[in-house]
C-alpha positions in Angstrom: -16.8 3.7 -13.2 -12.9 4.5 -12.8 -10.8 2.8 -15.7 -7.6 0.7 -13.9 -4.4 0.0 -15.5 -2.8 -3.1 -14.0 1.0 -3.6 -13.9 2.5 -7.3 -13.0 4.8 -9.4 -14.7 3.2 -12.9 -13.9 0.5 -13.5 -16.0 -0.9 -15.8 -13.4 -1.3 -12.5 -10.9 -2.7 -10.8 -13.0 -5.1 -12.5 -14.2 -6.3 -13.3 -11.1 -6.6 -9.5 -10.0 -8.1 -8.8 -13.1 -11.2 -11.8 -12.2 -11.1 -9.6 -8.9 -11.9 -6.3 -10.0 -14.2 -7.3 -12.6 -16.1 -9.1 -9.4 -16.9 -6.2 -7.9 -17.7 -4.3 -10.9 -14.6 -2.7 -12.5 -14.7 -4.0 -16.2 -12.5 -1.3 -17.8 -9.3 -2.8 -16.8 -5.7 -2.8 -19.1 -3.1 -4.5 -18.4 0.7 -4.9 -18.6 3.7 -7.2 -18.3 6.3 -4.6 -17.0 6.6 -1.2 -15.9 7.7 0.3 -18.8 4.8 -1.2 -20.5 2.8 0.0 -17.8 4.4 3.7 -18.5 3.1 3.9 -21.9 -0.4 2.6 -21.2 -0.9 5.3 -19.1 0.4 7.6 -21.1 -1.8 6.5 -24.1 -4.8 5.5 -22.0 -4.9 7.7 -19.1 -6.7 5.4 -16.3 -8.2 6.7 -13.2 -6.6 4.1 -10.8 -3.0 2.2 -11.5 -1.8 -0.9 -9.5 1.7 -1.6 -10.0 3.5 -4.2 -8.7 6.5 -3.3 -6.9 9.4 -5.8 -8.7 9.0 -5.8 -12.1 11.2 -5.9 -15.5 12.4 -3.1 -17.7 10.9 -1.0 -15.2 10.2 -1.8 -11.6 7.0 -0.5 -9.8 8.7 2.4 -7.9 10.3 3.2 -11.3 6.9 3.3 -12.9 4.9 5.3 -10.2 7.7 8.1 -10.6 7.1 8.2 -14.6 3.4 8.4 -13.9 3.3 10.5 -11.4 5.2 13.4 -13.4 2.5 12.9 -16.8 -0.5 13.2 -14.1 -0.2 14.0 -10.8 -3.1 13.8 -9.5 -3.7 10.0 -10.5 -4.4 7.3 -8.1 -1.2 4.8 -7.8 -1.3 1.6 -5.6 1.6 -0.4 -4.7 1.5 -3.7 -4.6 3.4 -5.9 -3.1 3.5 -9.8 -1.6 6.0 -8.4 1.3 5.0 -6.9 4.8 7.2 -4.4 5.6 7.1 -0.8 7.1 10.4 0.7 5.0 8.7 -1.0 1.5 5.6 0.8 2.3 7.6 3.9 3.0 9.8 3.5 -0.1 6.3 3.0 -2.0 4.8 6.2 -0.6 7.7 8.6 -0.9 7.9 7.5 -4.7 4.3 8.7 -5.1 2.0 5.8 -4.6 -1.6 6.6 -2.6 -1.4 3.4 -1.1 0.3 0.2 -0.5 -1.8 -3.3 -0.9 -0.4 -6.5 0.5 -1.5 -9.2 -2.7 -3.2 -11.5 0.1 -4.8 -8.6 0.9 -6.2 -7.7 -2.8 -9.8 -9.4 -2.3 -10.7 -7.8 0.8 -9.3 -4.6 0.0 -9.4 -4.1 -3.5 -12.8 -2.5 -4.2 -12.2 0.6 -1.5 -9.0 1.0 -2.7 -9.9 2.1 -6.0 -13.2 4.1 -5.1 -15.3 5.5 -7.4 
């Protein structure tokens, strides 16, 4: 099972999230309060999957998924965000996220998102 590193800076969020991936199986899941936080987890950790919220302290998500993307490449970086729009979703992608979840979309679309 993939190991998932889960960046938001409400406690409430991501607790929740958490509750949903361990639903549907993922129980190696670490989490952080802010993007820089988020930064050095992966670093130290090296998680298959990251979920970064887009607006975060000390670091945002966009911020984050840059830093991560230059220590590993090839990981698997989702967005995530609670606003529809097609120019955040761009921003997201052209900083180096996979994809782009919706929060009120995170129960339905969670699991294929991260794979494995």
């Amino acid at each position: 099972m993939p190991r998932i590193l889960l960046a938001d800076d409400h406690q409430f969020v991501r607790d929740g999230l958490i509750r949903i991936l361990r639903s549907v199986g993922y129980d190696d899941v670490i989490a952080a309060e802010d993007g820089r936080r988020a930064v050095e987890l992966f670093t130290e950790e090296r998680p298959d999957v990251v979920f970064l919220d887009i607006q975060m302290p000390e670091l945002d998500g966009l911020g984050a998924c840059r830093e991560i993307r230059a220590v590993d490449p090839d990981v698997r970086i989702i967005i995530m965000t609670m606003h529809e729009a097609d120019d955040v979703k761009q921003v997201a992608l052209e900083s180096g996220a996979n994809d782009y979840l919706l929060k009120s979309d995170a129960p339905a679309r969670i699991k294929d998102m991260v794979g494995g």
